[in-house]
Backbone bond lengths (Angstrom), bond angles and torsions (degrees), N, CA, C in turn:
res aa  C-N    CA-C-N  psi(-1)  N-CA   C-N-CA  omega(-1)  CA-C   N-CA-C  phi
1 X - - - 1.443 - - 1.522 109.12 -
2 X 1.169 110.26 149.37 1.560 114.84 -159.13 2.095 99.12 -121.06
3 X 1.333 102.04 13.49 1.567 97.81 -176.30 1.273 107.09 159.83
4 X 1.264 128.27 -170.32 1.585 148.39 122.34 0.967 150.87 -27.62
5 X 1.339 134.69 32.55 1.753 104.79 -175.20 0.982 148.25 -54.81
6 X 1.528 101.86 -12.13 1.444 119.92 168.19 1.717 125.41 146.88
7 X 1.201 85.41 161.69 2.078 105.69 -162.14 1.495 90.73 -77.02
8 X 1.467 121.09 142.56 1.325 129.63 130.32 1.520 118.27 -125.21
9 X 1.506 105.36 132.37 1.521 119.36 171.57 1.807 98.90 -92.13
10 X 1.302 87.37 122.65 1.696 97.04 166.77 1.569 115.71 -132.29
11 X 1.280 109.86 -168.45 1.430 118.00 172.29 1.876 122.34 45.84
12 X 0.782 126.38 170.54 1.801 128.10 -172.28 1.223 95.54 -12.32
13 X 1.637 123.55 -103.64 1.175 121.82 -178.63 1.082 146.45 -60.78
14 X 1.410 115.69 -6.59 1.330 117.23 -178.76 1.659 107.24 -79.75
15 X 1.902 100.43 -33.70 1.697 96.29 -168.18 1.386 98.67 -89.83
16 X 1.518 152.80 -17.44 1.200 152.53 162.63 1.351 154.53 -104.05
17 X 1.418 92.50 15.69 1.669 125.67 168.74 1.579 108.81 -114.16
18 X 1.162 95.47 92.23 1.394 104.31 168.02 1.692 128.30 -70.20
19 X 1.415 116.89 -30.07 1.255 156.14 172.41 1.514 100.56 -55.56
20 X 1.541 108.24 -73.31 2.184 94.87 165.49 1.055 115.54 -76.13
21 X 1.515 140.50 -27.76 1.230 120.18 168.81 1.345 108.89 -54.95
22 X 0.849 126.54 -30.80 2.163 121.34 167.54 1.326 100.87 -69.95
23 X 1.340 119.05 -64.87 1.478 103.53 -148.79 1.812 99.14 -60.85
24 X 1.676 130.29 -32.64 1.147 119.45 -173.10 1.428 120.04 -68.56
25 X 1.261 101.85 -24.34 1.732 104.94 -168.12 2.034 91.06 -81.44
26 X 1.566 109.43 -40.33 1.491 99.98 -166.75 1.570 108.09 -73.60
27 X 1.541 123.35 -0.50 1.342 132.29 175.34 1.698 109.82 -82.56
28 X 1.665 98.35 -39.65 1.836 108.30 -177.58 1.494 87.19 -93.35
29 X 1.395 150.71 50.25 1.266 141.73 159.66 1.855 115.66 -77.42
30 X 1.258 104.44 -32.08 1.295 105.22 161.59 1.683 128.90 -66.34
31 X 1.274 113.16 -13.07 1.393 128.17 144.52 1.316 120.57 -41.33
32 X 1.513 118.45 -41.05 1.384 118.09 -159.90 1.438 124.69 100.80
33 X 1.282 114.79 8.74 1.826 142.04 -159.98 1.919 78.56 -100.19
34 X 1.852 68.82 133.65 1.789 95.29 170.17 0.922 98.34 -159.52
35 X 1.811 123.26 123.93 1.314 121.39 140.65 1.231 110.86 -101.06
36 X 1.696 81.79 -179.87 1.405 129.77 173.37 1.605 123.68 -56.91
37 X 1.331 131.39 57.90 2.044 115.36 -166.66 1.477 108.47 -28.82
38 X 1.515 113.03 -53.64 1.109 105.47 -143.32 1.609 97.92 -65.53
39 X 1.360 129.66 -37.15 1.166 149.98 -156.63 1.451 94.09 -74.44
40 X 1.080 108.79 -53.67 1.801 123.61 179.00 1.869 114.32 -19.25
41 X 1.593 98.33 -41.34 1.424 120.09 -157.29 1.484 113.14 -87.30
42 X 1.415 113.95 -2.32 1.291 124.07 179.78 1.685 106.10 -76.68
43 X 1.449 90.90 151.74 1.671 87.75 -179.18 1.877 94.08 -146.67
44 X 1.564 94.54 130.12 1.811 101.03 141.47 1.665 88.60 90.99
45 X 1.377 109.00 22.21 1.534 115.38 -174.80 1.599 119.10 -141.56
46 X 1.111 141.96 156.36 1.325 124.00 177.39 1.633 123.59 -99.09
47 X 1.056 79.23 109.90 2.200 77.81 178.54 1.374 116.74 -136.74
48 X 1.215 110.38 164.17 1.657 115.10 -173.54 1.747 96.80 -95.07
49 X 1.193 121.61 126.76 1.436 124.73 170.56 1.545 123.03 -103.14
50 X 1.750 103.53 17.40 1.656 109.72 176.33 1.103 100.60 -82.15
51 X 1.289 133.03 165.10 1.185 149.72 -179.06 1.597 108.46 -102.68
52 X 1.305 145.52 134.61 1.505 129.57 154.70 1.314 122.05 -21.61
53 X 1.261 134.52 -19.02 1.286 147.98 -158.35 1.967 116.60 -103.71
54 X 1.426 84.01 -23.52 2.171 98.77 178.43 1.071 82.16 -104.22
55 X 1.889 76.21 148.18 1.591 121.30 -164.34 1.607 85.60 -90.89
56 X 1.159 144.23 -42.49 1.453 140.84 164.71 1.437 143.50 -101.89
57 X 1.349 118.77 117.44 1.337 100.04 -160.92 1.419 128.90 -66.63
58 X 1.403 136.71 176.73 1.434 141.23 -162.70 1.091 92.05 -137.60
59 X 1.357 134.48 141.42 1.431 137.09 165.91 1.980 104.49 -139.59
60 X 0.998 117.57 146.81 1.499 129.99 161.03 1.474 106.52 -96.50
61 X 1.439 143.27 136.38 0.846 138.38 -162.81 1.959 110.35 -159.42
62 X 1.261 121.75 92.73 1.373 117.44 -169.43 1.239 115.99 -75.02
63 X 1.416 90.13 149.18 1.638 102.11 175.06 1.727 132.34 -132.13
64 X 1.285 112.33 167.44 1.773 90.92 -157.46 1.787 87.73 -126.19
65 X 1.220 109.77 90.70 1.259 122.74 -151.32 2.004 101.25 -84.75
66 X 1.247 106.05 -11.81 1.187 119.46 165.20 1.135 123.02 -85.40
67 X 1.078 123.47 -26.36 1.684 122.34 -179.10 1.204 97.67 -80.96
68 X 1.501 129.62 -49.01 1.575 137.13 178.14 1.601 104.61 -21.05
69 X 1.504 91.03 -64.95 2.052 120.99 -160.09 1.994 87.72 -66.46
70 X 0.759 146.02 -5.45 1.382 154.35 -147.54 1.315 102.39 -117.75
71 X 1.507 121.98 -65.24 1.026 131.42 -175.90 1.444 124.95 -75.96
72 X 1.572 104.24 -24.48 1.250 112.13 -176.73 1.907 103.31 -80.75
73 X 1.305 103.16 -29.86 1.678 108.23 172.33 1.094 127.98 -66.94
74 X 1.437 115.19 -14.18 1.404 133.35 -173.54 1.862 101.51 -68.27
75 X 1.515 93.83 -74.66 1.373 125.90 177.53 1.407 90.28 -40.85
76 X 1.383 151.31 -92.12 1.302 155.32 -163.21 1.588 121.44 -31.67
77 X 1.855 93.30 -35.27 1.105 92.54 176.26 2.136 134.56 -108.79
78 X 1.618 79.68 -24.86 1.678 108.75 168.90 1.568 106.63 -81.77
């Protein structure tokens, strides 16, 4: 791999902690990573929180981590 293309925050904290999604991206800022605040604040939805300005994109991206565990029990058991 030759880089980054980019961050996704998923699952519990990734889609509803807005607070580490800052503090991680303002830690990888020497990356060239910039978000979006206002965008930052969204929850339980999918959005890109790079700015035109980062060299890599950021995305929030939800997940239904129960249906996963559901489906995979199905199969295990059917």
């Amino acid at each position: 791999m030759q880089g980054i293309d980019a961050i996704v925050f998923t699952a519990g904290i990734g889609e509803n902690e807005k607070n580490t999604r800052k503090a991680v991206c303002d830690y990888l800022a020497y990356m060239g990573i910039k978000i979006d605040d206002e965008l930052n604040t969204s929850r339980g939805k999918e959005v890109e929180l790079s700015t035109k300005e980062s060299s890599i994109k950021v995305f929030v991206i939800p997940t239904n981590e129960e249906l996963v565990i559901a489906k995979d029990t199905m199969e295990l058991v059917f």
